[in-house]
C-alpha positions, 0 to 999 in steps of 0.5 A: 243111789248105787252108783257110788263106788267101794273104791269112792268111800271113805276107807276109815271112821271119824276118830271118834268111832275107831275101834278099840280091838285091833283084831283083825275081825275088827279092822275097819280096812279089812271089813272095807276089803271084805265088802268090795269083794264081797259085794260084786254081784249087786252090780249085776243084780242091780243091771237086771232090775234096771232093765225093768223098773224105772226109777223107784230107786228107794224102793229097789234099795229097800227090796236089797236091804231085806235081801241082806238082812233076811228081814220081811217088808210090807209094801205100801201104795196105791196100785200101778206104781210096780211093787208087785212087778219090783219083786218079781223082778228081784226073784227072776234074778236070783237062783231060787224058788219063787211063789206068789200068793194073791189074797182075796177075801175069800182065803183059808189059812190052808191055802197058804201055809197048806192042810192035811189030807186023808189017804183012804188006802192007808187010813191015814193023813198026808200033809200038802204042803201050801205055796209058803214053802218056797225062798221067796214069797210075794204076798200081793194086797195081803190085805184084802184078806181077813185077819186070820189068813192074814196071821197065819203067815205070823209062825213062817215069818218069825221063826221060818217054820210051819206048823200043820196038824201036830208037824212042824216044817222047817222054811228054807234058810233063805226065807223072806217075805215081801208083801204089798198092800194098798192104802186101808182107805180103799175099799176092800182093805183090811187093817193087818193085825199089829203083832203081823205088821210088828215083824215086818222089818220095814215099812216101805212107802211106795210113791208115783214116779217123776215126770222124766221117770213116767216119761220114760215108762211111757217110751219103755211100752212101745209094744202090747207084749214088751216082756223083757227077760230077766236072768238070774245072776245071784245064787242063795250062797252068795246072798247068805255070805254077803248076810255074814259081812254085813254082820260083821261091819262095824258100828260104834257104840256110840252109834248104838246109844244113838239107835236106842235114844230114837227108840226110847223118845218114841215111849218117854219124848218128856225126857228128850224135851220133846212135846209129843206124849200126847200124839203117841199112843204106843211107841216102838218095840224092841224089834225097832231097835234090833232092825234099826242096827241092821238095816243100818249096816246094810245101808252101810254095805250098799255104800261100800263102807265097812262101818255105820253112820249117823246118816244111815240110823237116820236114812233107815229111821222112817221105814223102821218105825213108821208102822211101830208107832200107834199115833192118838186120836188127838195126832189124826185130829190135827193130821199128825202122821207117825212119819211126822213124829219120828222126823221131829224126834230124829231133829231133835235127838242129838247125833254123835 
């Protein structure tokens, strides 16, 4: 999947997405220059990450996207398929400050985002700061703890900012927050609230690897202690420029009516033809829309183009809107999933 080379990709649009302004901003050649120059240090981040997760490239892409987007991802899958061990990885091999926060059900909302503390000596309060001051925060089965530890990472991931007593702290600029979870069927899960899960950029399915993967998974643990080092190759400066050419990559309009059409047939499908209101309870928020354009421009970047698809809308649909989607009693009756409902919408909404 990140093989393919900048100097491979298409070097300019379909004619009927060339842009208009000639400026050179909005050059689809000098954005495309723009990303193979920008874009060199993913070679060798990838390189570090390949030294210790095998296969799972899905999600490694999507760990990349939230990295270039600064939007947060909710991991989901049963344990042992290594989402903790994806993260960690990724944080290992950039130049920044880590923090690994394991809920349990026993958790306060100080343990996270930290308390005041009196200092008898000067009759006064100190604020201790908690782990959730770092860049990266890896929030391992965020929901085995309740609903109130729980939304107390909702102020930090929407506006990177804590509040503790009557102070607000300002979150390091290169803030991202990569949570795990285990399927809310087993046992000592608990449902995370809707608006906490709605500011997450993606929702990423993590699946058992393949049998040639597991295979080599299996040769990879010769030894009881096979740590392998990973270095750190990727500074927050390089992260953050390469934030700012993603922004700048080229998309459409007609890709953005795209965007808002899959959006708008999650809460009115009457008005695509589509036989679904009765599956969907609620549909996707805005929030859907404003990360489908992003993640499909990251998606646009990490193939080397300087422009936006159809096909990267529609490879960043499922894991944008499968957790915005509240299905109806009458799609869990008949096991309709919200995975089936946007494969269905995504069959059906025309494409430019």
């Amino acid at each position: 999947m990140f093989n393919r080379s900048v100097e491979s990709s298409p070097s300019s649009p379909p004619a009927h997405m060339v842009p208009r302004d000639g400026d050179v901003f909005t050059s689809i050649q000098a954005i495309n220059e723009s990303v193979k120059i920008n874009s060199a240090w993913l070679g060798l981040l990838r390189q570090q990450m390949a030294k210790v997760i095998i296969g799972q490239q899905h999600l490694i892409e999507r760990l990349l996207v939230g990295l270039l987007t600064g939007g947060h991802i909710l991991l989901e899958g049963v344990p042992g398929l290594a989402k903790t061990l994806a993260v960690k990885t990724l944080a290992a091999a950039i130049q920044t400050d880590f923090r690994r926060i394991q809920f349990t059900p026993d958790m306060l909302p100080a343990d996270i985002i930290g308390t005041e503390i009196y200092n008898p000596q000067d009759t006064s309060f100190v604020v201790k700061r908690g782990p959730i001051f770092a860049s990266m925060i890896l929030a391992d089965e965020i929901n085995r703890a309740p609903a109130k530890v729980q939304s107390a990472l909702l102020e930090a991931m929407q506006e990177k900012q804590v509040t503790i007593g009557n102070q607000t702290f300002r979150l390091p600029e290169l803030f991202l927050v990569l949570a795990t979870q285990n399927p809310i069927e087993q046992e000592g899960t608990y449902p995370l609230p809707e608006a906490q899960v709605d500011r997450f950029m993606l929702k990423v399915v993590v699946t058992y690897p393949t049998m040639s993967e597991e295979r080599r998974i299996l040769d990879a643990m010769d030894h009881t202690d096979s740590i392998i080092p990973v270095n750190p190759v990727v500074s927050p400066a390089d992260i953050l420029a390469a934030r700012k050419v993603v922004d700048s990559i080229y998309m459409d309009e007609k890709i953005k009516d795209y965007i808002v059409s899959l959006v708008y047939a999650t809460r009115d499908p009457k008005a695509y033809q589509l036989d679904l209101q009765e599956y969907i309870e609620i549909g996707a928020s805005p929030r859907a829309t404003i990360n489908l354009k992003a993640v499909s421009r990251t998606l646009a970047y990490l193939a080397g183009r300087g422009y936006v698809t159809p096909d990267d809308v529609k490879a960043a649909a499922l894991d944008v809107m499968r957790h915005r989607l509240r299905i109806s009693y009458e799609a869990e009756a008949e096991a309709i999933t919200s995975e089936d409902i946007i494969r269905k919408i995504l069959d059906t909404v025309p494409v430019p």
